[in-house]
C-alpha positions, 0 to 999 in steps of 0.5 A: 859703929855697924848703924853708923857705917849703914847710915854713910853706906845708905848715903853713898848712891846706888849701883844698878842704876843711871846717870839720870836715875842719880839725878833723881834720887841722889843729886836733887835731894842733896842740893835741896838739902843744902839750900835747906840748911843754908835757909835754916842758918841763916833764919839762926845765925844773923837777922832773918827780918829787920823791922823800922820801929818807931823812935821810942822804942828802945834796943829790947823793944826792937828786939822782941818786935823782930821777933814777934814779927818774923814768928806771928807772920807778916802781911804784904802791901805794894808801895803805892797801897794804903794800910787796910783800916780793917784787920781782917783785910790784912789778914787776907795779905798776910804770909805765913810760909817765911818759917817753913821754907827749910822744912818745904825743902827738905820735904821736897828732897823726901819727895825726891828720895821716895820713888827711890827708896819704893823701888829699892823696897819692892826690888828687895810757872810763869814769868812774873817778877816775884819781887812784886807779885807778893810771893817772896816780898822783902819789904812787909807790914806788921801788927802788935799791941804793947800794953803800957799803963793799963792800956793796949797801944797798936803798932803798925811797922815796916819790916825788911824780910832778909830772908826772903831775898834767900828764898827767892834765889833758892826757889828761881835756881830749883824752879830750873833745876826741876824743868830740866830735870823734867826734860832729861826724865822725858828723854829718858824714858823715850830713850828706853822705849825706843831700844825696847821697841826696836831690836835692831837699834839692841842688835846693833848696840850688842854688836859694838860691844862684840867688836869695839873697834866699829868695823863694818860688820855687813861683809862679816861671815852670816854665822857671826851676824847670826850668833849676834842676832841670837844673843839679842833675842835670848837678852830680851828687852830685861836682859838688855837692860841688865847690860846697859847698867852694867856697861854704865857702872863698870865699863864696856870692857867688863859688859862685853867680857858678860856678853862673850860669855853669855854667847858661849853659854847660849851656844852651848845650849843650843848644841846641846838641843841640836843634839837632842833633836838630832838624836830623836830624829835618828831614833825615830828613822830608825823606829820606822824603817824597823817597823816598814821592815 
């Protein structure tokens, strides 16, 4: 019961991250999941391939050809293409990726989980028409021989690939899924080197959390600008961070609860060193005016 509890708790995403981070990590790899399994019921619930067979062959004969062909590959020819007398041209046209797709997917979901799972561990192409570019046809050819009497008879038959009419869409929709996950990646990252290059963009941001109401801080006494600035320089760029993930999964409220505290213990601090120095600057007037004496 614990290992099934883990395992639901292992789905569920992550708390120290972000919406873009989620989008990585949690939400891709599940939409490639999905498509993975409706490839995989498709390919065992209903007719992956439809092949014309001649007229002859009887309801087990077509069977078994469907079979045969959607297990040993097909090869692909334009409409207007003669069949190639030669096997190994057909060779050289035939597909063979139809079988693996809910595997490639779900490996590409695993590809998308793994920078996650690394971290956690440390922390502790163009616009052609795939209809007729070969790369997901629908209308395929087919060899096999049947052995009848003796002898080896060669059959070449035409196949419909209902599959890949599935395979086509999945790959177009995740083909833009990616682009625009990409574009949301690279304005992620700009995002965060402009707060970590820029303190006053970080001083502004711990100021809105200090007063939510957005008042004009510029007529404000210095001292409450100066307990701002002092904050910013003790968070750092890390510290930051820390507050902005805080901010997105808790809320503004509970981040500037943290930060109001983290003000009082920085002051706290400070006032403990203002009276150290000022006590060694006593003690040390003191040492000297004995000494002249």
């Amino acid at each position: 019961m614990d290992l099934f509890s883990s395992a639901i708790e292992s789905l569920k995403p992550a708390l120290d991250d972000d919406l873009i981070d989620r989008f990585n990590h949690y939400y891709t790899p599940n939409v490639f999941l999905l498509f993975a399994l409706v490839v995989i019921t498709r390919q065992w619930i209903g007719h992956p391939i439809q092949c014309w067979v001649p007229a002859e062959f009887k309801r087990a004969w077509e069977e078994y050809t469907e079979n045969y062909c959607f297990t040993q590959n097909t090869y692909w020819l334009s409409i207007n293409s003669s069949i190639p007398e030669h096997q190994s041209e057909r060779n050289g046209k035939r597909i063979c990726y139809y079988q693996w797709v809910p595997f490639i997917l779900a490996t590409q979901a695993l590809m998308f989980c793994i920078p996650h799972l690394v971290w956690r561990l440390l922390s502790f192409y163009s616009g052609v028409n795939w209809r007729y570019s070969g790369i997901f046809p629908v209308v395929t050819m087919c060899d096999f021989d049947v052995r009848m009497l003796g002898q080896s008879n060669r059959y070449t038959v035409q196949c419909v690939l209902m599959i890949n009419v599935f395979n086509e869409k999945i790959f177009a929709f995740l083909w833009i899924w990616v682009a625009l996950l990409s574009a949301l990646n690279v304005y992620h990252v700009i995002y965060w080197i402009i707060y970590a290059a820029f303190r006053d963009l970080r001083t502004a941001y711990v100021a809105k959390l200090l007063d939510p109401t957005g008042r004009d801080t510029r007529g404000e006494e210095e001292e409450q600008t100066e307990e701002i600035r002092m904050v910013t320089k003790f968070l750092r760029t890390d510290g930051f961070l820390i507050l902005r993930k805080v901010a997105s999964h808790s809320g503004k409220v509970v981040a500037a609860k943290l930060l109001r505290n983290l003000l009082k213990e920085v002051q706290a601090e400070n006032n403990t060193m203002n009276h150290i120095v000022r006590a060694r600057t006593v003690s040390t007037s003191t040492i000297t005016r004995t000494t002249f004496v």
